[in-house]
FIPATI-865207 format. One record per residue (C-alpha): residue in three letters; residue number from 1; x, y, z. Coordinates in steps of 0.05 Angstrom, whole numbers, plus 5000, padded with zeros to 4 digits. Example, Ala and Ser with C-alpha at 12.3 -4.5 7.8 and 13.67 -1.06 7.14 Angstrom:
# residues 2
['ALA' 1 [5246 4910 5156]],
['SER' 2 [5273 4979 5143]],
END
This chain:
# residues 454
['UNK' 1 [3430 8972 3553]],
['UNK' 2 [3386 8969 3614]],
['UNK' 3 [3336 9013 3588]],
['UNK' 4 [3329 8976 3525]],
['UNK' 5 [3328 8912 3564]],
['UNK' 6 [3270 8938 3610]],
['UNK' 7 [3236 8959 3543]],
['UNK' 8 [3239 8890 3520]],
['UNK' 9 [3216 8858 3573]],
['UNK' 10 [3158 8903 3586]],
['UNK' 11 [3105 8868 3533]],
['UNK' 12 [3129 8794 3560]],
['UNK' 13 [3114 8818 3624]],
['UNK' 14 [3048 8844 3612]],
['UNK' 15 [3032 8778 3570]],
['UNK' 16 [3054 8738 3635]],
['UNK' 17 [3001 8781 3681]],
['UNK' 18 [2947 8768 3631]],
['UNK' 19 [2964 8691 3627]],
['UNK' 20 [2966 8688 3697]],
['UNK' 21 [2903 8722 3720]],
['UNK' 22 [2862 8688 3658]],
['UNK' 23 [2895 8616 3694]],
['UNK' 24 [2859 8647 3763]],
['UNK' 25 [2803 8672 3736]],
['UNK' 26 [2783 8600 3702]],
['UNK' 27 [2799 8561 3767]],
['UNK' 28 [2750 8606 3807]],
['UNK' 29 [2701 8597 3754]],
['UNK' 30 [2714 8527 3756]],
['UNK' 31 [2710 8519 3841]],
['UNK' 32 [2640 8555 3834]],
['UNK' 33 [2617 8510 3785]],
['UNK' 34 [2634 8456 3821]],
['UNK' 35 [2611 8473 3889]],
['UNK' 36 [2534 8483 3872]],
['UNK' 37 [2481 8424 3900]],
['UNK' 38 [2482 8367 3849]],
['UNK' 39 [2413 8356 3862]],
['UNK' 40 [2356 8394 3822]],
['UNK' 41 [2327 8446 3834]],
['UNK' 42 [2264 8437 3859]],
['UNK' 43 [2229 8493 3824]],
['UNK' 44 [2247 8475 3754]],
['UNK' 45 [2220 8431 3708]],
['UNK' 46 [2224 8420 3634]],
['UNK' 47 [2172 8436 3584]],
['UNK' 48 [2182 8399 3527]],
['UNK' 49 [2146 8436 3474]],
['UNK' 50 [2135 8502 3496]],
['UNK' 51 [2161 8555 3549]],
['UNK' 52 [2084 8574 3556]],
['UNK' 53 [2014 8544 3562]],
['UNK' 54 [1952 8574 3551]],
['UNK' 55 [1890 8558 3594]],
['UNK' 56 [1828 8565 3597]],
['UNK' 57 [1805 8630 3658]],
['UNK' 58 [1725 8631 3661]],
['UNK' 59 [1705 8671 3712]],
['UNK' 60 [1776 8697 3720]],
['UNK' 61 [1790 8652 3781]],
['UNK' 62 [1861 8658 3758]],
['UNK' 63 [1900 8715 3778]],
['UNK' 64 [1973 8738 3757]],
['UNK' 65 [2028 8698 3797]],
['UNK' 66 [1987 8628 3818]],
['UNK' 67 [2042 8578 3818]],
['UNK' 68 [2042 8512 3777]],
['UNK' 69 [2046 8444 3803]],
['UNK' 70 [2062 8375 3766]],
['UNK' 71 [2104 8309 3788]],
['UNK' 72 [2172 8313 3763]],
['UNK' 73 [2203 8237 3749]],
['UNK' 74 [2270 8241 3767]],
['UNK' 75 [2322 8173 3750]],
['UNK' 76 [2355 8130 3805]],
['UNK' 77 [2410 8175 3817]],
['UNK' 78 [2378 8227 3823]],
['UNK' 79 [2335 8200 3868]],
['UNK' 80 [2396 8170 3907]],
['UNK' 81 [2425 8230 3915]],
['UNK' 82 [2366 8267 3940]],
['UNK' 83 [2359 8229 3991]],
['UNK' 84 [2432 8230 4014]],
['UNK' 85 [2442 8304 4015]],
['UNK' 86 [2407 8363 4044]],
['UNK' 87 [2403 8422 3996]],
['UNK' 88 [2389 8492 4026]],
['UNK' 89 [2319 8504 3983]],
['UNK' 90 [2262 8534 4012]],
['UNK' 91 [2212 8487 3990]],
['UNK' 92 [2210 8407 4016]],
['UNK' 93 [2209 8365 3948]],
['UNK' 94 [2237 8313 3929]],
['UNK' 95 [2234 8270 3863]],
['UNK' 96 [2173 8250 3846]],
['UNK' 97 [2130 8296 3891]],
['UNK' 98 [2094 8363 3864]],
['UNK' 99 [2140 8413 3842]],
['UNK' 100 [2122 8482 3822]],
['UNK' 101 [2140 8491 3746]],
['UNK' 102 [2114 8556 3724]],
['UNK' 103 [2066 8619 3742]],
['UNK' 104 [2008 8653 3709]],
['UNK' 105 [2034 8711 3679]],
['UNK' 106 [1985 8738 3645]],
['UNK' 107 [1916 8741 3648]],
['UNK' 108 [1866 8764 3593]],
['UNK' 109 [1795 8772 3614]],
['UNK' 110 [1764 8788 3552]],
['UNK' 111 [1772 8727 3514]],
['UNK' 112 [1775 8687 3584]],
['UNK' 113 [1840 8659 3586]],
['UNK' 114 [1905 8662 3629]],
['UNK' 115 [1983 8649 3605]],
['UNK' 116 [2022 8607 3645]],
['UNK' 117 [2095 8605 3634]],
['UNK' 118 [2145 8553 3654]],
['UNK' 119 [2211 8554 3690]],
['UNK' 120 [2268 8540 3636]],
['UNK' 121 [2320 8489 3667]],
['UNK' 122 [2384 8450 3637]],
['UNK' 123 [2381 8388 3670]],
['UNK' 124 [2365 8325 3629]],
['UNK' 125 [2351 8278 3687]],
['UNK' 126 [2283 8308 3696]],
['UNK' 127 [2222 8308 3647]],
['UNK' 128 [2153 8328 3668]],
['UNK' 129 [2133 8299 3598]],
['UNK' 130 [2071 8349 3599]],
['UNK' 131 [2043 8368 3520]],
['UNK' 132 [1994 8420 3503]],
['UNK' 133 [1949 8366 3470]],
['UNK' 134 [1944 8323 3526]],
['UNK' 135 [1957 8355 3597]],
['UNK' 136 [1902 8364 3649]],
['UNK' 137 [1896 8438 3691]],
['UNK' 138 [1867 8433 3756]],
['UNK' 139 [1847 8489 3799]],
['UNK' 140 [1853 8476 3878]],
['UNK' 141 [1834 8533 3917]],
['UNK' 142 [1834 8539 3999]],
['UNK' 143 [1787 8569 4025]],
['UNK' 144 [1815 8582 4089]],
['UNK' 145 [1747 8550 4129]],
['UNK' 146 [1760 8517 4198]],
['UNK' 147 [1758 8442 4152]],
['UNK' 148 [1809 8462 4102]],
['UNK' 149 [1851 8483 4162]],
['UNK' 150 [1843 8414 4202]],
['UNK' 151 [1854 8377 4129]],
['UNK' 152 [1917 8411 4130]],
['UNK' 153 [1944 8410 4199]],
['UNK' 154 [1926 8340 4217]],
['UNK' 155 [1925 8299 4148]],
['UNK' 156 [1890 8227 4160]],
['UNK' 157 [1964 8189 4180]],
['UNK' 158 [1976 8239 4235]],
['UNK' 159 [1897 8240 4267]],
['UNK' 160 [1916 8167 4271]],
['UNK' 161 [1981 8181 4308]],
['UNK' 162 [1952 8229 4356]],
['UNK' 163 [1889 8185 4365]],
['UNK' 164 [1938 8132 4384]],
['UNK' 165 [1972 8180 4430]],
['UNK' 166 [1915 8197 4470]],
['UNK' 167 [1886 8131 4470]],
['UNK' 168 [1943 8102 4506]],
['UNK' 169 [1943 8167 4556]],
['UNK' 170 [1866 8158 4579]],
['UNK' 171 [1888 8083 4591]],
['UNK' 172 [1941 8110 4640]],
['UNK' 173 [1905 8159 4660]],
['UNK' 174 [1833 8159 4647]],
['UNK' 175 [1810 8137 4713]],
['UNK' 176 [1842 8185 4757]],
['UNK' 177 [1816 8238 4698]],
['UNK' 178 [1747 8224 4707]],
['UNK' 179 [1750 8215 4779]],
['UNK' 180 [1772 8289 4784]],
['UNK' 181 [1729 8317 4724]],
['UNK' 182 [1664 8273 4736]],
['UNK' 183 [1644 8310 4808]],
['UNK' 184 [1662 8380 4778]],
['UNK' 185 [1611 8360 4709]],
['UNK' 186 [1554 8335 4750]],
['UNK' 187 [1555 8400 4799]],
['UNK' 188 [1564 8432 4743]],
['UNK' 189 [1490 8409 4716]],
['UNK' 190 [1463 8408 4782]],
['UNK' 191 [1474 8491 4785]],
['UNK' 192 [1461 8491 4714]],
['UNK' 193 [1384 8462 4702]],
['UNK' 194 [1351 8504 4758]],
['UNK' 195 [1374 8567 4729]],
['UNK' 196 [1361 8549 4652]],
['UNK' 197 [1296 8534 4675]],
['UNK' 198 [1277 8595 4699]],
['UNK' 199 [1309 8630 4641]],
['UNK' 200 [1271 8583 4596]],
['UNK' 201 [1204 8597 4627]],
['UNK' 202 [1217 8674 4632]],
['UNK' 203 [1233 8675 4563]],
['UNK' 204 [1165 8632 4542]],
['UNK' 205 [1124 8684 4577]],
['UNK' 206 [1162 8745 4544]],
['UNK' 207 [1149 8703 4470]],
['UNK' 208 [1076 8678 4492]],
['UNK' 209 [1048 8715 4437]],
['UNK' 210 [1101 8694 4384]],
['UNK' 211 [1082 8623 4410]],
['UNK' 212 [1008 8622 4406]],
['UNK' 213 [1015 8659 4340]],
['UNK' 214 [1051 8598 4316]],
['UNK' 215 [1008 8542 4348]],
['UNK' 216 [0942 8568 4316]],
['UNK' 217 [0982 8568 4245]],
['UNK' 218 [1004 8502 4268]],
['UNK' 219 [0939 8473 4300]],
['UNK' 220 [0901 8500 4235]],
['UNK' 221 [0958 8475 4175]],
['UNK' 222 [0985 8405 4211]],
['UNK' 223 [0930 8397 4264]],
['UNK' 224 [0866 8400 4223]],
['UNK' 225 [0890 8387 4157]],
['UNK' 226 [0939 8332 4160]],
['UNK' 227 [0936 8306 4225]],
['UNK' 228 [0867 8289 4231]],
['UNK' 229 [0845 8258 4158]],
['UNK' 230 [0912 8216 4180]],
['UNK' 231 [0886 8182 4247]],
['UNK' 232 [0827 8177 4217]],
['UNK' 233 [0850 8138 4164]],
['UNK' 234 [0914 8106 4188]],
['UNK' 235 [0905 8101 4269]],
['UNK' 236 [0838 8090 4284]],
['UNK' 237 [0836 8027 4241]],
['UNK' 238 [0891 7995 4275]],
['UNK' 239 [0857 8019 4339]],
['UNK' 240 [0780 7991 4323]],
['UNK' 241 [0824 7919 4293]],
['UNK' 242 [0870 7902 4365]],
['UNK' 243 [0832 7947 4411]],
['UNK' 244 [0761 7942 4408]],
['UNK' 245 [0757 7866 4438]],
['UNK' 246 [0792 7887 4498]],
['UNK' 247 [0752 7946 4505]],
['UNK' 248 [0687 7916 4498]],
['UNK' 249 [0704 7857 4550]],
['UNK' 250 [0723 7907 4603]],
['UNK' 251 [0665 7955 4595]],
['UNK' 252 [0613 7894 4598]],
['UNK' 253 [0642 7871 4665]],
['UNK' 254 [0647 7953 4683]],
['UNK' 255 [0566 7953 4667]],
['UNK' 256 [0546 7896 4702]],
['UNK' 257 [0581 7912 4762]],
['UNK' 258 [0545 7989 4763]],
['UNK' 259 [0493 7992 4803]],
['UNK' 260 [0443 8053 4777]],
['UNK' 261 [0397 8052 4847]],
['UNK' 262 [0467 8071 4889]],
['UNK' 263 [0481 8128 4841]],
['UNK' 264 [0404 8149 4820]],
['UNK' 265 [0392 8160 4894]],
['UNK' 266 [0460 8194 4909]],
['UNK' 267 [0435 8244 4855]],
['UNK' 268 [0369 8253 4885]],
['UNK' 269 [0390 8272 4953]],
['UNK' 270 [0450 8321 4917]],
['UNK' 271 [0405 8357 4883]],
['UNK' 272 [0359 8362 4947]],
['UNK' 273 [0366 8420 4998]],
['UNK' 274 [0398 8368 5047]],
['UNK' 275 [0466 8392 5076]],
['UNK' 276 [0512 8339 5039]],
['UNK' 277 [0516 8343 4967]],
['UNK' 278 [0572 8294 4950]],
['UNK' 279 [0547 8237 4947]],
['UNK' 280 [0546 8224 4882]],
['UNK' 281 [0629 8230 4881]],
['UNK' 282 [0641 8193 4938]],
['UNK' 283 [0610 8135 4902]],
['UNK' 284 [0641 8137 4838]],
['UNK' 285 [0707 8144 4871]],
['UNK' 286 [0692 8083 4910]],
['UNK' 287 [0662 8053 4844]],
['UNK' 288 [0730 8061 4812]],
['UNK' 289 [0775 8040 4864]],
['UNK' 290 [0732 7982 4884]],
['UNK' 291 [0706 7951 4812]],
['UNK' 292 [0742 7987 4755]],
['UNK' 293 [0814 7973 4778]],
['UNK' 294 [0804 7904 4788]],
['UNK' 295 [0768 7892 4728]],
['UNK' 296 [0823 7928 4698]],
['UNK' 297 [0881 7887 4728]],
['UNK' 298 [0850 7832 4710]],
['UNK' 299 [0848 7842 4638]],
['UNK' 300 [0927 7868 4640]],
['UNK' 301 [0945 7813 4591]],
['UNK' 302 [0897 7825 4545]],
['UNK' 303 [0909 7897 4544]],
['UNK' 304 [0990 7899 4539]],
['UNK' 305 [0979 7838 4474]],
['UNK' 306 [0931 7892 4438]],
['UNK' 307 [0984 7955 4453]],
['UNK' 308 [1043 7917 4424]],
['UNK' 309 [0997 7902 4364]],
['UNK' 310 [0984 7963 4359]],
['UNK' 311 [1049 7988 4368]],
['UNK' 312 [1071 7942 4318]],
['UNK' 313 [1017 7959 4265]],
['UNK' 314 [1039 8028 4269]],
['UNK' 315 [1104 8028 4262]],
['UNK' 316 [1105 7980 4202]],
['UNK' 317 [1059 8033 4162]],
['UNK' 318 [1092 8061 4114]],
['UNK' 319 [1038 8114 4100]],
['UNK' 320 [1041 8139 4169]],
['UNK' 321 [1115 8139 4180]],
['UNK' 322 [1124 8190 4111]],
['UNK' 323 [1071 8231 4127]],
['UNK' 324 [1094 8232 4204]],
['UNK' 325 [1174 8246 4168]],
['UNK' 326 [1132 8306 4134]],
['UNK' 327 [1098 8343 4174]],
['UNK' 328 [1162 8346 4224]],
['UNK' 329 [1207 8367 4174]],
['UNK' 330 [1151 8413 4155]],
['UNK' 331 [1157 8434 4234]],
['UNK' 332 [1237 8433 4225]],
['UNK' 333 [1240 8472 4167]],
['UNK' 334 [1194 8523 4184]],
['UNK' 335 [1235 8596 4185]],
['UNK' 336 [1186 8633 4243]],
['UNK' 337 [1188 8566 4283]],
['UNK' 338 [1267 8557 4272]],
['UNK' 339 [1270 8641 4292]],
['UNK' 340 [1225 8628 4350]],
['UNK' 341 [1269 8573 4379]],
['UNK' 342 [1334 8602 4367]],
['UNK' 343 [1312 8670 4398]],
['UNK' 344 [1290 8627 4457]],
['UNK' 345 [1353 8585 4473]],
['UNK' 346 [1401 8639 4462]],
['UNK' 347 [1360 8681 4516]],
['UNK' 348 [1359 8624 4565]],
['UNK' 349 [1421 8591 4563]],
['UNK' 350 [1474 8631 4516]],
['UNK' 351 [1452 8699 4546]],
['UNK' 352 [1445 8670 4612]],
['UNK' 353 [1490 8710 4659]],
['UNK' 354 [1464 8677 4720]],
['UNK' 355 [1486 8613 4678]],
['UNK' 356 [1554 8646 4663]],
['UNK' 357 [1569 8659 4738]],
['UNK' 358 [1538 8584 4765]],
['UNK' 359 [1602 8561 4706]],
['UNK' 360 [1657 8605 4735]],
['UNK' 361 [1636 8600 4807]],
['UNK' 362 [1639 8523 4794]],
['UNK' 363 [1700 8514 4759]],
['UNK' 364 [1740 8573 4792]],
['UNK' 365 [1738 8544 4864]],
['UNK' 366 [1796 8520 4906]],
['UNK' 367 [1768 8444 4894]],
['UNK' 368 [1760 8441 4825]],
['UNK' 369 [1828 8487 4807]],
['UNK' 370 [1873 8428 4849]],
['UNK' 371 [1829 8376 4810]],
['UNK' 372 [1847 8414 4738]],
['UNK' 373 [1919 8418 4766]],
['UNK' 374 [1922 8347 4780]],
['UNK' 375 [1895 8318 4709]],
['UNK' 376 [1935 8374 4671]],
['UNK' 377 [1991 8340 4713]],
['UNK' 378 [1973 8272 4676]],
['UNK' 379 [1967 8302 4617]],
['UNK' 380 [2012 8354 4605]],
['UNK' 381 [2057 8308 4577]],
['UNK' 382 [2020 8283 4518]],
['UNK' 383 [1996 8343 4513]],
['UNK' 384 [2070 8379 4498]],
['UNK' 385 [2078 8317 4448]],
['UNK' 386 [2026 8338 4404]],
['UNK' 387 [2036 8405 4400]],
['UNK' 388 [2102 8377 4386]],
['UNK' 389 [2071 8340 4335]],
['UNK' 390 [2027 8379 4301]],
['UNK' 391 [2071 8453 4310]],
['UNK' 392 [2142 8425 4304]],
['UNK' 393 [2202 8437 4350]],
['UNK' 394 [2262 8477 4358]],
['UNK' 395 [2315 8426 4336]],
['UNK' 396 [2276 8394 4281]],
['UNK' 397 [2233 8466 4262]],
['UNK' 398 [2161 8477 4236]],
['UNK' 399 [2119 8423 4215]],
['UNK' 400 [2104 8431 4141]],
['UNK' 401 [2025 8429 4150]],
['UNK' 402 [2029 8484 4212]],
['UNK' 403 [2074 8522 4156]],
['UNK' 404 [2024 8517 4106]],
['UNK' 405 [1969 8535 4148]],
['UNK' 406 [2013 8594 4180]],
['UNK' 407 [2026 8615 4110]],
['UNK' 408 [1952 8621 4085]],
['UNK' 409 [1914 8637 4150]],
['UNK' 410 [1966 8690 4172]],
['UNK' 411 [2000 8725 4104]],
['UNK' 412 [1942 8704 4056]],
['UNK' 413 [1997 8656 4008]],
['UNK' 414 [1978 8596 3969]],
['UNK' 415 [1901 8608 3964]],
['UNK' 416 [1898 8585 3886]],
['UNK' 417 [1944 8538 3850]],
['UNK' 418 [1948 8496 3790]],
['UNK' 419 [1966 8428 3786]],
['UNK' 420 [1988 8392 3713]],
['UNK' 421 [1984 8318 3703]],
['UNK' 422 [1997 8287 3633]],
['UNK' 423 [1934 8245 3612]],
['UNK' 424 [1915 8204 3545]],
['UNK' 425 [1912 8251 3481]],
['UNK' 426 [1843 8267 3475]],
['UNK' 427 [1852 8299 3406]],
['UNK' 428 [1843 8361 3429]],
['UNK' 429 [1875 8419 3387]],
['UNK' 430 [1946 8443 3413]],
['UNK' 431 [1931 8515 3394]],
['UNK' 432 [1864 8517 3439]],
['UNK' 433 [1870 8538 3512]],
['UNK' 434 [1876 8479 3557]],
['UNK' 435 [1810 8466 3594]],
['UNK' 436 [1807 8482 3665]],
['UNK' 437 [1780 8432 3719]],
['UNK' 438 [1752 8446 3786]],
['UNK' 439 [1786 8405 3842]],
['UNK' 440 [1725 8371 3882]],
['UNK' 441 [1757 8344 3940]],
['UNK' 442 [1809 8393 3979]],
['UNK' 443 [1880 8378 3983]],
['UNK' 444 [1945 8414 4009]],
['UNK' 445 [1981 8460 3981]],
['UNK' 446 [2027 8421 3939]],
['UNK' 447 [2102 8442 3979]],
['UNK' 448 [2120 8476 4030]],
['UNK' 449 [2157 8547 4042]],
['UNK' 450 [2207 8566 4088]],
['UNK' 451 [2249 8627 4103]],
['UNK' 452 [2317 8616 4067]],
['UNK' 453 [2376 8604 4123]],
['UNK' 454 [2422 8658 4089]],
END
């Protein structure tokens, strides 16, 4: 009876296990479901017409795995709780704010054009609203130059911030600053000039035939050609119109007050075998010093009225002042001149290794390394605050533009990215590649990544 009753029991029991671990195996799949972030995912969007997008490639500037950006409207409560919780992602978004929605993920170059498919997602609260025959594709591209950098690191709110920061630190501080720096700069240039000028004038002499090479091209193609028809024809007029009255007074006062029998027989006896034969000097020195310079000073007035008309007659012709604006940009532009000069500053001042050790002997002494210490002292700081600023800190980690810039500069990421914005149907055919734009002013890359905490 036992072993019949064991028999019987064996199915129910077996039915029980099943029941049981089906009940456990629900409830776990249950607590997972409920434990994951209620928020969005920030890398998901919907598309709501297609799960790709065809674009337009020319030049294949697009390459296989460029991300895709576009603003993702989220409603209130989504946006409530956003801002109430803190998910785990490794990208800061939030509604509203670019989030990548897709890759290129294919690219053909014969026909010019590049695939970009989207992210799928299930959640209704977002909509990125985007259709095939009326979205906009913009290429951004960094280019990793020292500009792109600084537009990325220091956006325009934070320059302010810092600006502000180190305003307020050289009103502290500025004084005692200068006091310390000010002696160290000006002994600085003291040791400095006599040494670049005697580079400077060894390195003329070495080029002297480079430069006289260049001032008869010069003296032949400005000098004679332009130059001269000019101040013939602009300057001298203005000369002969506030000049000449001036001129003509003085020099009838000049002539009256020569006396040709006090130099006619000073040049007699010079030219005779007497033993003095300077005469004729000595008297036109005196001549000058006794009747010129008076005459002179007393026609001051009359001479500084004409110079400031002719000053002024000069500088108000246009004729002069383009053709002046020509022939130095003519000197400016000129490659041997440009070659010329640069050869010669680099040899006397950025070659300079007499300059070099006037620099370090200056700014390595006992004086000036207690002045440094001092103002670093002052500054130090607000110094640590914007590294703070601009780098991040331990407790509240890496500032998203220094991780941007650490991301490009260092590992080569996010050089090329799309962004897509919904604009006003133009008409354009849905089964036509999406035309590409070309981003003319340089912005960020759109969010930010960071290593995952797990």
């Amino acid at each position: 009876m036992s072993s019949s009753l064991n028999q019987t029991s064996s199915p129910a029991r077996m039915i029980g296990i099943a029941f049981w671990v089906a009940c456990v195996l629900a409830g776990g799949g249950w607590l997972i479901a409920s434990s994951k972030p209620e928020s969005p995912s920030p890398v998901s969007a919907i598309w709501t017409h297609s799960e790709t997008l065809s674009i337009d490639n020319p030049k294949g500037v697009l390459s296989i795995g460029d991300a895709a950006f576009a603003k993702v409207v989220a409603s209130t409560g989504d946006n409530a709780k956003s801002a109430g919780d803190k998910t785990t992602s490794n990208e800061f978004a939030s509604p509203n704010e670019w989030r990548q929605v897709g890759h290129v993920r294919s690219v053909d170059l014969s026909n010019q054009t590049a695939t970009l498919a989207f992210y799928p997602t299930g959640d209704s609260s977002l909509a990125t609203n985007l259709d095939a025959s009326s979205v906009q594709a913009t290429l951004h591209r960094s280019s990793g130059k020292l500009d792109d950098v600084l537009a990325t690191l220091l956006p325009k709110p934070k320059r302010e911030q810092l600006a502000q920061k180190i305003s307020l630190a050289m009103r502290e501080h500025g004084r005692e600053i200068s006091d310390a720096m000010l002696p160290l700069v000006i002994e600085t240039f003291r040791q400095s000039l006599p040494v670049i000028e005697s580079e400077l004038s060894a390195s003329l002499n070495r080029h002297h035939p480079e430069i006289e090479s260049l001032t008869s091209r010069f003296r032949e193609e400005i000098l004679h050609e332009q130059m001269l028809p000019l101040v013939r024809s602009e300057v001298l007029p203005v000369l002969q119109k506030h000049g000449r009255e001036p001129a003509e007074n003085i020099g009838r006062e000049i002539w009256g007050r020569a006396s040709l029998w006090r130099f006619g027989w000073r040049a007699l006896y010079d030219s005779s075998p007497l033993p003095e034969r300077e005469l004729v000097r000595e008297e036109w020195s005196r001549f000058v010093e006794q009747e010129v310079v008076p005459i002179v000073e007393n026609h001051l007035d009359e001479i500084s009225v004409a110079v400031e008309a002719i000053i002024r007659d000069l500088a108000a012709n246009e004729t002069l002042r383009d053709r002046m604006g020509d022939v130095a940009l003519q000197v400016i532009q000129d490659e041997e001149a440009r070659e010329l000069l640069r050869t010669i500053l680099i040899e006397s001042v950025v070659e300079n290794q007499r300059l070099r050790e006037v620099w370090v002997n200056v700014w390595t002494s006992d004086d000036a390394r207690e002045k440094l210490r001092a103002a670093g002292q002052r500054l130090e700081p607000v110094v640590r605050e914007i590294a703070d600023d601009v780098m991040g800190t331990r407790s509240e980690g890496i500032e998203p533009g220094f991780a941007r810039v650490l991301r490009n500069q260092i590992l080569g990421k996010d050089k090329v990215w799309l962004t897509l914005e919904s604009v006003p149907s133009s008409g354009a055919d849905p089964s036509q590649p999406v035309a590409l734009r070309v981003a003319t002013d340089f912005s960020p890359y759109p969010v930010v990544h960071l290593a995952s905490p797990q």
